[in-house]
LUMVO-380734 format. One record per residue: z, y, x of N, C-alpha, C, CB in turn. Coordinates in steps of 0.02 Angstrom, whole numbers, plus 50000, padded with zeros to 5 digits. Glycine has a CB too. Layout:
ZYXZYXZYXZYX
...
// end
This chain:
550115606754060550065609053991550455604353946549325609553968
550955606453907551245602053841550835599753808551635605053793
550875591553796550585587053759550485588853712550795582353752
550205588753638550205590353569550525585153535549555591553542
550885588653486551155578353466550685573253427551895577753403
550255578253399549595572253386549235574353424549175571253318
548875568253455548205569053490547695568053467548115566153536
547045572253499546395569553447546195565553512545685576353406
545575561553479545285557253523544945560253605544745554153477
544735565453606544375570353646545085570553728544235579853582
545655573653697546335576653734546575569153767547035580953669
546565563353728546695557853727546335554053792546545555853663
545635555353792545155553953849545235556653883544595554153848
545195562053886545335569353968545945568753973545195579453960
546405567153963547235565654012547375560754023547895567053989
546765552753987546885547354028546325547954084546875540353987
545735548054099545365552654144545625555254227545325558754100
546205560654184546365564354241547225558954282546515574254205
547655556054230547925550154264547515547054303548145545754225
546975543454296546725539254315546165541854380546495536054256
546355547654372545965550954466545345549654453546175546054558
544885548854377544355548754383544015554454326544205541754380
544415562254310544185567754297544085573254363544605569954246
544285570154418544195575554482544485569554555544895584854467
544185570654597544275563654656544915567854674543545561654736
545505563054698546055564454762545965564954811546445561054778
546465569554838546315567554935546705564954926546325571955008
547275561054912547795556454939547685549954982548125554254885
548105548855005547765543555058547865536554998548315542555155
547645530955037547495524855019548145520954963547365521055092
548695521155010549465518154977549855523254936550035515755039
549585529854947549695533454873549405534454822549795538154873
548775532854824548355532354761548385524954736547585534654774
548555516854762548625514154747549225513354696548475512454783
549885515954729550325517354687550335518154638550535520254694
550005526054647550115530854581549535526154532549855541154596
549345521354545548715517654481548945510254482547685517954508
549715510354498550105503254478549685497654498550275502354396
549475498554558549195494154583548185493354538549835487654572
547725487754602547205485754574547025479254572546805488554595
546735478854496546565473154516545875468154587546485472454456
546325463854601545915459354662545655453854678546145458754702
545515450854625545445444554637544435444754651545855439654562
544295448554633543395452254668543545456254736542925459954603
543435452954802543635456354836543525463354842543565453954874
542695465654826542565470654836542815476654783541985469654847
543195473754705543375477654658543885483954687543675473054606
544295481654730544955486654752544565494954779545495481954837
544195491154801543965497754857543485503654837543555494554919
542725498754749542625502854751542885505954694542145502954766
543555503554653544105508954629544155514554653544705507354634
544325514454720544495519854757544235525554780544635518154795
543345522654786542875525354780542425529654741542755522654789
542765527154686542645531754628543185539254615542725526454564
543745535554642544215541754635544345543654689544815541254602
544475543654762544825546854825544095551454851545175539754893
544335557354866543885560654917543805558855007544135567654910
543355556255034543315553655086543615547455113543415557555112
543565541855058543695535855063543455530455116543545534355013
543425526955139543385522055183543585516655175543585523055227
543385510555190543425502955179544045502455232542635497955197
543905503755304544295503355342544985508655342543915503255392
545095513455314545625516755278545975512455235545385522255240
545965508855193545925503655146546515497555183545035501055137
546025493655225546055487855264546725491155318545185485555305
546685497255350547335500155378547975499255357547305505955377
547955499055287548695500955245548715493055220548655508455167
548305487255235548515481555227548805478255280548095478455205
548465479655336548625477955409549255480455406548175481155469
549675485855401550135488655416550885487655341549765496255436
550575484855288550785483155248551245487955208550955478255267
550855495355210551085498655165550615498555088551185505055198
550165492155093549705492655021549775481955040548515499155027
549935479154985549995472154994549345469654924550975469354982
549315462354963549065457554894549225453154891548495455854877
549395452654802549725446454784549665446754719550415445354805
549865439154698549645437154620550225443054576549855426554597
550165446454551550825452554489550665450854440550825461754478
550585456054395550415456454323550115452154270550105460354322
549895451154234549535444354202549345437654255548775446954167
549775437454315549865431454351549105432054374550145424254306
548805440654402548095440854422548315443554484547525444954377
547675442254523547845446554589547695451854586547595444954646
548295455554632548315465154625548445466854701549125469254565
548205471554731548295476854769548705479654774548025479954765
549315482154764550075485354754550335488354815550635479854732
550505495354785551165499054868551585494954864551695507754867
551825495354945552235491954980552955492754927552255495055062
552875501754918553755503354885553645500454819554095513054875
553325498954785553435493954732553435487254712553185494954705
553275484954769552785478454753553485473854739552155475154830
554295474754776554755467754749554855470954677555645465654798
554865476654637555085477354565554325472754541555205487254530
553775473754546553315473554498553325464554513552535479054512
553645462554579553675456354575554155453254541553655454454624
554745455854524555395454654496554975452554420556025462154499
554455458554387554355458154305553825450354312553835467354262
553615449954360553125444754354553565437154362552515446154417
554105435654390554405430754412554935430854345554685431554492
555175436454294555335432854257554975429554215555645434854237
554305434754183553655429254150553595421954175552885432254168
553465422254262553215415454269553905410654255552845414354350
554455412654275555005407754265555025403954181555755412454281
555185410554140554975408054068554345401254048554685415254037
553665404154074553065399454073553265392754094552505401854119
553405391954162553335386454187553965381854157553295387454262
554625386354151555115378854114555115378554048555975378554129
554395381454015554235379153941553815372653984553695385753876
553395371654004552815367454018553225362254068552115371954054
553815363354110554035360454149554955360954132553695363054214
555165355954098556025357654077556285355354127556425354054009
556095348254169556475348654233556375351954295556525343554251
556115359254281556135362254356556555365854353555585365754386
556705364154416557695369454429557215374854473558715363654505
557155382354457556865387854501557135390454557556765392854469
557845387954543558165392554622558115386254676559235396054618
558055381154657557955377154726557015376654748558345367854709
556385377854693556065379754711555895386554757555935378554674
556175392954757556325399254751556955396754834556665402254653
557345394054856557625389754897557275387154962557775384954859
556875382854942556475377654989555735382955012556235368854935
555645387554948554845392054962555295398655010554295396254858
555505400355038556055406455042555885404855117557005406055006
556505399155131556715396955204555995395055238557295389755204
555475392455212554825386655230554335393255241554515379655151
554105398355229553795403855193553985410355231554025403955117
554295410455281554445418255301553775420355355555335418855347
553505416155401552905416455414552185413455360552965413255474
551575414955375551155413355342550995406155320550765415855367
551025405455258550895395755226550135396155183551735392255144
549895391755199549265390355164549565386955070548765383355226
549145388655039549055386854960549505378854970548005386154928
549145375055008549055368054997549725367255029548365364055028
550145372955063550775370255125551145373855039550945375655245
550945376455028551625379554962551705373654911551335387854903
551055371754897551255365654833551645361954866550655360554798
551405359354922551865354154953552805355254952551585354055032
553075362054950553475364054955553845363354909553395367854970
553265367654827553545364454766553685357654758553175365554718
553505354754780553375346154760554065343154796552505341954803
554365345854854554975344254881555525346054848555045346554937
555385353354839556095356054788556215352254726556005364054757
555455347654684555505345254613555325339354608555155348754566
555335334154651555125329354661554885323954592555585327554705
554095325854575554005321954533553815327054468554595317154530
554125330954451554205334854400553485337154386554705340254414
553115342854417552665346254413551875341354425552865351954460
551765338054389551165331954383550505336154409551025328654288
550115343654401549705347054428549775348854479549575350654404
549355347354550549295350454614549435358654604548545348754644
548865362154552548915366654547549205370754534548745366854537
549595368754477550305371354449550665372854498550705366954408
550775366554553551285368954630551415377454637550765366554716
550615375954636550405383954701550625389554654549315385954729
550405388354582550585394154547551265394954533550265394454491
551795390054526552405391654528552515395154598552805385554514
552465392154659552715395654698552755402254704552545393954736
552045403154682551855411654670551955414654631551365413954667
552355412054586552625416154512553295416654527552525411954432
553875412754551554545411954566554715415454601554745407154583
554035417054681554485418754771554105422854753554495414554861
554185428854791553645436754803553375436554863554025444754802
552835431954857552405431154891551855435954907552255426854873
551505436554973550975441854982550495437955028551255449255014
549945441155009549395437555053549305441655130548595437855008
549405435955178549165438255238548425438555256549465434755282
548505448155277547695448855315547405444055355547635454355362
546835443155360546195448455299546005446155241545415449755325
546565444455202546435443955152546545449555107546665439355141
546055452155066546045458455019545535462155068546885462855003
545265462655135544865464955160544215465655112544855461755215
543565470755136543145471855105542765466055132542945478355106
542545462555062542025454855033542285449655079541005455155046
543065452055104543505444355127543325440455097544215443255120
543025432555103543205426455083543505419755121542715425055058
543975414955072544135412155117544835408855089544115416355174
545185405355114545805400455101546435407755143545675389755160
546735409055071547355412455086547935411755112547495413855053
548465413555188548835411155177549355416955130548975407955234
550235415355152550675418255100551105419855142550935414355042
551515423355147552225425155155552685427155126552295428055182
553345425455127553785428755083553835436055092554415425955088
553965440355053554085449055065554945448455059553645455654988
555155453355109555885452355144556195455455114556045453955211
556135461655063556545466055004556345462654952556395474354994
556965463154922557285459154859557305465954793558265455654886
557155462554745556925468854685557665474154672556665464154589
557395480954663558255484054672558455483354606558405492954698
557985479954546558645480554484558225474154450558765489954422
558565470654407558115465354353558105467554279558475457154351
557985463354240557965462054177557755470054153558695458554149
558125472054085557805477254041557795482754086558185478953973
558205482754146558215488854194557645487554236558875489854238
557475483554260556665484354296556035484054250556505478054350
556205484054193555665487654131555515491354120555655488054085
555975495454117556185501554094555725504654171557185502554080
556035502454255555565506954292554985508154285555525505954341
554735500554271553845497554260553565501654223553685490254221
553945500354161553565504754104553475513354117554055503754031
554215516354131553865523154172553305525054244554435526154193
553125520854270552715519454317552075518954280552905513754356
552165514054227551515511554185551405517654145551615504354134
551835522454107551545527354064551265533054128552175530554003
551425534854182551335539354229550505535754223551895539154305
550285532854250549515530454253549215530254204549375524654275
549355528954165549095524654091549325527954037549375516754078
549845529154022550065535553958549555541553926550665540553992
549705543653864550225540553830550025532253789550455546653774
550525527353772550335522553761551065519053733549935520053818
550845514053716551325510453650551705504653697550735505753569
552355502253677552525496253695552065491153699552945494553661
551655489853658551125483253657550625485553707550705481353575
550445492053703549975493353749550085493753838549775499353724
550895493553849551365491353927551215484753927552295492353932
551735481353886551765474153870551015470753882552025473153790
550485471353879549925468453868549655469453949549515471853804
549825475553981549775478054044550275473654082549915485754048
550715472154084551115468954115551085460654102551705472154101
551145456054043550795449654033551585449454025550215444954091
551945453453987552605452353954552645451953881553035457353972
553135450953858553285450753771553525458053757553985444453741
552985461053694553225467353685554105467653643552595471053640
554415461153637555075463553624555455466053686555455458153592
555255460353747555575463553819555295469653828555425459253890
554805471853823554635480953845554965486053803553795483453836
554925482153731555415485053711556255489453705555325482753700
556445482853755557005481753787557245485453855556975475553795
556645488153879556615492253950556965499453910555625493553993
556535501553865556475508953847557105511853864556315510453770
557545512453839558035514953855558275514653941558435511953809
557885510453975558115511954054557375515654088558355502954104
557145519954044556515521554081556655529554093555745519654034
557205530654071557105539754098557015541854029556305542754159
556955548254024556675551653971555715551553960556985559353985
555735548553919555005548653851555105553953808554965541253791
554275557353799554115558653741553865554153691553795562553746
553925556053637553595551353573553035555653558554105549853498
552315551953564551755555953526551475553353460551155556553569
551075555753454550535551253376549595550853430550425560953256
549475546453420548775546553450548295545853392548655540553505
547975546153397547095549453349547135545653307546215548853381
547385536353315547325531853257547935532553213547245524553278
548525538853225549045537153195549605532253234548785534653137
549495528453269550055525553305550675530553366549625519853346
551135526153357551795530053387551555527853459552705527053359
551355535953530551435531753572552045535153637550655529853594
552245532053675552825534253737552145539253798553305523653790
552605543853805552445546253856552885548953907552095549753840
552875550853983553225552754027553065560954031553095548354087
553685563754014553675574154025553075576754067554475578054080
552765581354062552465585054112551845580854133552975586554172
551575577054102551015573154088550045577654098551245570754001
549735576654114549195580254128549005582954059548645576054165
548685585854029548345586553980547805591053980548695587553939
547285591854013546675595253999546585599053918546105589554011
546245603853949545955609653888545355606653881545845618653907
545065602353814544595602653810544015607253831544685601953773
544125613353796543755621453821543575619353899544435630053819
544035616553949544045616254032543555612354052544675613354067
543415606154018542925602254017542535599853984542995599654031
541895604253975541375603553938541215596553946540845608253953
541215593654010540985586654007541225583554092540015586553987
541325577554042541675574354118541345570554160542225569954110
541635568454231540885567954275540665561154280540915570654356
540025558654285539805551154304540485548954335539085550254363
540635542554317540815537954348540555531954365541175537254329
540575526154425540495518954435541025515554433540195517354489
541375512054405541975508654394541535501254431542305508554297
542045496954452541885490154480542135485554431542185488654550
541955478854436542125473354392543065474154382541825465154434
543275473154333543975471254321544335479854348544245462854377
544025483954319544365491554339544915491454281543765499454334
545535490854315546115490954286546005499054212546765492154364
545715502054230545425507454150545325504054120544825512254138
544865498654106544675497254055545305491454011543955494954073
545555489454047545915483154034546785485454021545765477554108
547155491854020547735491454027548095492153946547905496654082
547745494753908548075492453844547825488653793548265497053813
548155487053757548175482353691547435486053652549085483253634
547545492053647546965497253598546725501253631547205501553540
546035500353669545845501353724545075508753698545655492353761
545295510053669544695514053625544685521053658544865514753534
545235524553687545185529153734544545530453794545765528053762
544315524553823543665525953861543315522853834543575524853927
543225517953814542725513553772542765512153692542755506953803
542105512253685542055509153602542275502953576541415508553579
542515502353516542725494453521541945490253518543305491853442
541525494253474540905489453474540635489053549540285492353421
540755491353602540375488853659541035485253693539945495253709
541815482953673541985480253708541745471253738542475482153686
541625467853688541485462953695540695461753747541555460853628
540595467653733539725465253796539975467053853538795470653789
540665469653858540975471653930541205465653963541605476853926
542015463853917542435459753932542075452053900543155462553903
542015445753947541815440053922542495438053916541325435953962
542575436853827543075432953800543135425153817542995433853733
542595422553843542745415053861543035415353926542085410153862
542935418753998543345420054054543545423454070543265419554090
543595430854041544075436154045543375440354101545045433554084
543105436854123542525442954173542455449454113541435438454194
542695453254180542515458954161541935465954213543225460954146
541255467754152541045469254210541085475854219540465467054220
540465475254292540665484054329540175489054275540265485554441
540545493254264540235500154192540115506854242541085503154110
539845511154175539845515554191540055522954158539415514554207
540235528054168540645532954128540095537654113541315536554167
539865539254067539565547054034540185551453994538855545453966
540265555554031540915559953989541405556353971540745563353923
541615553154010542325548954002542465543253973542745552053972
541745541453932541725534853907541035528953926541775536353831
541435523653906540645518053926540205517853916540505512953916
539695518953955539005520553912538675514553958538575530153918
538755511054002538415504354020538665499754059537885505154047
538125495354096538435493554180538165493854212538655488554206
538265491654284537785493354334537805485954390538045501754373
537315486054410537235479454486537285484354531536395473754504
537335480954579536755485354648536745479354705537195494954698
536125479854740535685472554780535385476054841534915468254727
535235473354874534915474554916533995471254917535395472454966
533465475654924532765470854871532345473854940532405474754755
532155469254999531855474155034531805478055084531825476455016
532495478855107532645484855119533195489655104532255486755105
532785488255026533185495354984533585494654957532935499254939
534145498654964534785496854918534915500154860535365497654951
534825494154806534345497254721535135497454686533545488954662
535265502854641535785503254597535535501554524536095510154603
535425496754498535285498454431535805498054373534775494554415
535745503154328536015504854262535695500954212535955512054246
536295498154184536005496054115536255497954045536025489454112
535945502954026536315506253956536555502653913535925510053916
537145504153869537245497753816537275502853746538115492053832
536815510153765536725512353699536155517253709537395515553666
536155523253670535705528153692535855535453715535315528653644
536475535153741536665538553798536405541953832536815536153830
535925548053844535585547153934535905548453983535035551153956
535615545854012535845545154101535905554054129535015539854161
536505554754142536555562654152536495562054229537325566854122
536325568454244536025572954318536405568954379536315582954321
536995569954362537425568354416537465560254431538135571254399
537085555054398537245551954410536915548954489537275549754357
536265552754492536095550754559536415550954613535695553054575
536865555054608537245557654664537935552154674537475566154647
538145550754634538765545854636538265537154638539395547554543
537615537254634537285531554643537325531354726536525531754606
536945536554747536855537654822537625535654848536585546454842
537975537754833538855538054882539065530154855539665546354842
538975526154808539045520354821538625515754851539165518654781
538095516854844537565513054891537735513554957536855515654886
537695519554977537935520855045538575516655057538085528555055
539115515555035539755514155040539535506055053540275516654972
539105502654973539165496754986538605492955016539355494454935
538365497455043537735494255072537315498655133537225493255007
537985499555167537685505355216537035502255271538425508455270
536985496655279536325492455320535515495455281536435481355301
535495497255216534955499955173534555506155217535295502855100
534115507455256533955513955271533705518255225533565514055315
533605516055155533255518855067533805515555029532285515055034
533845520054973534145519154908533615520954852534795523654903
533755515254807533405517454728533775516754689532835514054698
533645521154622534325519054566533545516654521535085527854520
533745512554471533525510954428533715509754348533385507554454
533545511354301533715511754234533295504854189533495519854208
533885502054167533365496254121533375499654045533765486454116
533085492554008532925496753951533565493853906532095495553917
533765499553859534425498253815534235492453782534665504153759
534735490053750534655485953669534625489953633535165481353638
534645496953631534425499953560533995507553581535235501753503
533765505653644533435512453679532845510153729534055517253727
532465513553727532115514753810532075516453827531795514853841
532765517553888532945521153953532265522853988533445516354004
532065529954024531545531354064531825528354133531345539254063
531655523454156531685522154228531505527854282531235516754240
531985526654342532015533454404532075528454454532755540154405
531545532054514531465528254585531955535754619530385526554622
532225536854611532505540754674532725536954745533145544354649
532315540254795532285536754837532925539354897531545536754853
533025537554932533465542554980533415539855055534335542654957
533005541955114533025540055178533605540855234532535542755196
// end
């Protein structure tokens, strides 16, 4: 359906929704739905998977863990220099946008580091698997003296070389000392021309949306995203609900309101790339509940939950017993709609299949008192 050129807030939610594979589940397999959602964030091991879980029809952990083993789905530090989940066919561009950020960063903080002899010494040393502590060491040869933080080492290395983590690392509740390898394809274009791809990649998931709102997704300067536009293909220009100018990619989803009376429960996991990809994030969430989401002192962000397409809480889930308890915690007065038992049950099951019972549980709002539910399930 053709976009409208203004959007109201409603059209705005249901076509980021249906981008985001969480207005109706995919069958696509594992490394195409990662793709098509520009990668996830990973640095929670268990966050990647139950992304996926929320959106793929007949998902699996070990489906998942397949396409890492085989390295058509990789992990490695990308985007805001966080760890991401990424297809194989993207992962040297999205590493290209991240290595010019980190290059910039580090020879503000560091003027005598020369990057191509870091990028040099990490290359040749690095084609099999290196531990954290074997990469600083590496930096520390290429710059002898220069880089005064152990830590800094590791993160240059991983900001400069396109590095990927070797399995099982990114496995489901992997923990543990990572090693690295270099990835053997080299990015097919740089500068404003691998922006320009990013950013059409980034409006395909995430659209429609503003330069600041890419830029902020990517942990670039919105003059450089700026700077892509013109290598991104053909954009539309929209108006979104607040009045701002935003980019979109042709032939874009757009739901009939009329189609969906209401959109279905969701469980999002900690750091669900939805909540976090633009600058003005008011499309699924309220601004007044952003801050009880996102902790501004460490960036934690927690696992929520969707009533009709927007945040209406968060959720734990434990094992107490036995039983493997889901509880909801409202962050308004919302109620808890029908369906949510049912998407309680399919994650419990998923993350806690040892449980022979499931309970969901409801706490009480800050501005409500949720009726608590034992639904039990044998």
């Amino acid at each position: 359906m053709t976009a409208p050129a203004t959007i109201s807030e409603r059209r705005l939610t249901l076509s980021y929704l249906s981008r985001q594979l969480l207005l109706e589940r995919s069958r696509a397999d594992c490394a195409a739905a990662v793709r098509r959602l520009v990668g996830l964030q990973g640095q929670y091991s268990p966050s990647p998977y139950l992304a996926l879980l929320a959106r793929l029809e007949g998902f699996t952990a070990e489906g998942l863990e397949a396409c890492l083993a085989a390295r058509s789905v990789v992990k490695a530090t990308l985007m805001r220099g966080t760890l991401h989940l990424a297809a194989a066919e993207d992962f040297a561009l999205y590493a290209e946008i991240y290595r010019a950020q980190s290059t910039a960063h580090w020879l503000g903080r560091y003027p005598g580091l020369d990057p191509d002899a870091v990028v040099r010494r990490v290359e040749a040393a690095a084609r099999e698997g290196r531990t954290g502590e074997e990469l600083a060491d590496l930096v520390e040869a290429a710059a002898p003296g220069v880089v005064e933080r152990r830590r800094d080492r590791l993160h240059i290395a991983r900001g400069l070389v396109p590095l990927v983590q070797v399995p099982p690392a990114g496995y489901w509740r992997w923990h543990g000392n990572a090693s690295f390898s270099v990835w053997p394809e080299s990015a097919p274009v740089s500068g404003p021309e691998a922006v320009g791809r990013f950013l059409r990649t980034y409006l395909t998931a995430y659209g429609p949306a503003s330069p600041a709102d890419a830029a902020r997704f990517a942990g670039l300067r919105v003059g450089a995203m700026k700077a892509g536009i013109d290598h991104a293909g053909p954009l539309e220009r929209l108006t979104g609900p607040d009045g701002r100018a935003l980019l979109d990619v042709p032939d874009a989803p757009w739901p009939d309101p009329d189609d969906v009376p209401v959109a279905p429960f969701r469980l999002l996991p900690k750091w669900d790339s939805a909540l976090l990809a633009h600058d003005v994030r008011a499309r699924i969430i309220d601004a007044d509940l952003l801050e009880r989401v996102v902790n501004r002192a460490n960036g934690d962000v927690a696992a929520t939950y969707l009533v009709d397409g927007r945040v209406a809480g968060l959720w734990t889930s434990a094992v107490e017993d036995g039983t493997a308890v889901l509880t909801l915690n409202p962050l308004g007065s919302t109620p808890i709609p029908d369906d949510a038992e049912r998407e309680a049950a399919r994650l419990l099951g998923f993350a806690h299949p040892e449980a022979a019972k499931r309970r969901v549980a409801v706490t009480e709002s800050s501005t409500t008192t949720a009726t608590a539910t034992t639904t039990t399930t044998t």
